[in-house]
C-alpha positions, 0 to 999 in steps of 0.5 A: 500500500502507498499513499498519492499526493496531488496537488493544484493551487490551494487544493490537496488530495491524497489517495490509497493504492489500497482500494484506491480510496481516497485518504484526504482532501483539503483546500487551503489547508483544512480537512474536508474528508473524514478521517476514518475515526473507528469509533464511527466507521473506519472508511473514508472514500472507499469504492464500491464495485462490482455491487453497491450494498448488499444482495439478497443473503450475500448470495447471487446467480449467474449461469447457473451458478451461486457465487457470494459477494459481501456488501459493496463488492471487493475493490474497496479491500484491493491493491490497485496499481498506479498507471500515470501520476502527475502532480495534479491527477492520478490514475490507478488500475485493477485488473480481475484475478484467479481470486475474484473469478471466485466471486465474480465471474467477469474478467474485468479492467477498473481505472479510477483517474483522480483530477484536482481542479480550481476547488474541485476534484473529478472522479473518474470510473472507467470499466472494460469487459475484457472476456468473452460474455457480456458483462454485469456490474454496479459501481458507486461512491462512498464520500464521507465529509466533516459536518462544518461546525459540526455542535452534537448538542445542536438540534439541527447540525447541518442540511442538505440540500438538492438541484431538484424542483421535485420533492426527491423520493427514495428507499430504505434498506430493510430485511439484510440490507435490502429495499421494497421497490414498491415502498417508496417514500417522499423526503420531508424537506423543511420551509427552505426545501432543505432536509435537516442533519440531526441526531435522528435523520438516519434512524432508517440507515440510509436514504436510497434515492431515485436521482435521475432529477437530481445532479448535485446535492450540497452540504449545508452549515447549520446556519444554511451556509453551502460548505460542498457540493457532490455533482453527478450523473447517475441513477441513484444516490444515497445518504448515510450516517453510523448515528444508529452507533453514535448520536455525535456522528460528525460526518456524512456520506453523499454517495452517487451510484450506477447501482442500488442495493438489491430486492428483498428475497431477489433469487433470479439471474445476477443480471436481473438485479435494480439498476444494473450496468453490462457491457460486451465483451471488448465495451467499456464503461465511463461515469464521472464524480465531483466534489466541489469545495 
């Protein structure tokens, strides 16, 4: 494992070859990320590929065949290999092994490019089939940040906030980590058409949201003040915070996915599952992230 520092201008970043996750990123010297407290959740940015969440008993089926993947799949838990580094942008590759074929059974080529710009870092996926059959996977983010000024004897620590002009509409995990598609809820949203951060936003774990209205969501201050913004282009997002372990949790996850968590009680094909990516053999995927401060 190595540590990757680039840098442009006022901004920093740092990131893992272990999962090529990122470790740090900062602007004009102050923190944004979450730095892994375990007390909390040991993860700071971790990947999510070639699932996002869970399926149905860790249990899937392809031709025929069960294979066991646990929650957000195995890249998260690999060694990635640097392919271009340069002082403001990294790019960092995984190719599929003996080891995950196990697993999962599509011979595969992962590129995560990391690129800092004027007080914005883009994340890049770019996924290639390299075998014969079509190929079927998710892949997300998990981007865990600092509530700014975070006070946990705050009624409301913070808000979010979405591009949206619709009331946005979203899931939660339920038996095994898995969703009812039938059981959508509409987020309660205050006067200002923002949701609240408080001790007990994510009693329900995670809000699984329909985002294909919506491009961007913002991190508030508890004053309302806009402290960041996650932009994307993807079908699904998800917000999520431990307060089920600690009511002090000091941080959230924006997470945009090309994936969702599974059905409850889902037995058909791998390839049937909500939200699914594939791709033909010799095809190649492509979905970009930004984080801007």
């Amino acid at each position: 494992m190595a540590l990757i520092h680039i840098s442009k201008g006022a901004m920093s970043a740092d990131i893992s070859t272990l999962g090529a996750e990122l470790q740090s990123l900062k602007c004009d010297g102050k923190e944004y990320l979450w730095q892994g407290d375990p007390a909390f959740w040991n993860g700071r940015s971790p990947v999510l590929f070639p699932i996002t969440g869970r399926v149905w008993n860790n249990i899937y089926r392809h031709g025929g065949k069960e294979y066991t993947l646990d929650i957000h799949g195995f890249a998260r838990n690999m060694e990635f290999t640097p392919v271009e580094c340069g002082e403001d942008s990294v790019v960092l590759g995984l190719r599929s092994t003996e080891e995950t074929l196990e697993s999962y059974p599509f011979p595969f080529m992962l590129f995560i490019t990391y690129r800092l710009t004027d007080r914005e870092l883009s994340v890049t996926w770019f996924v290639r089939n390299e075998g014969k059959d079509e190929m079927h996977f998710q892949i997300g983010a998990h981007p865990a940040f600092y509530i700014p000024d975070f006070d946990p004897n705050a009624t409301v620590r913070g808000y979010f906030s979405f591009d949206s002009e619709e009331t946005p509409s979203y899931l939660i995990p339920l038996e095994k980590g898995c969703v009812k598609p039938e059981e959508t809820h509409a987020m309660v949203l205050d006067e200002n058409g923002m949701l609240p951060i408080t001790a007990h936003t994510f009693d329900i774990d995670t809000y699984v949201m329909d985002s294909r209205r919506i491009h961007s969501c913002t991190l508030h201050s508890a004053d309302r003040v806009p402290y960041l913004t996650v932009k994307f282009d993807m079908p699904v997002l998800a917000l999520w915070a431990p307060t089920n372990k600690r009511s002090d949790c000091p941080f959230v996850c924006i997470e945009p996915w090309c994936g969702s968590c599974d059905t409850v009680g889902y037995d058909g094909e791998f390839s049937g599952r909500r939200v699914m990516n594939s791709l033909a053999s010799g095809e190649f995927f492509s979905n970009t992230y930004k984080i801007c401060l």
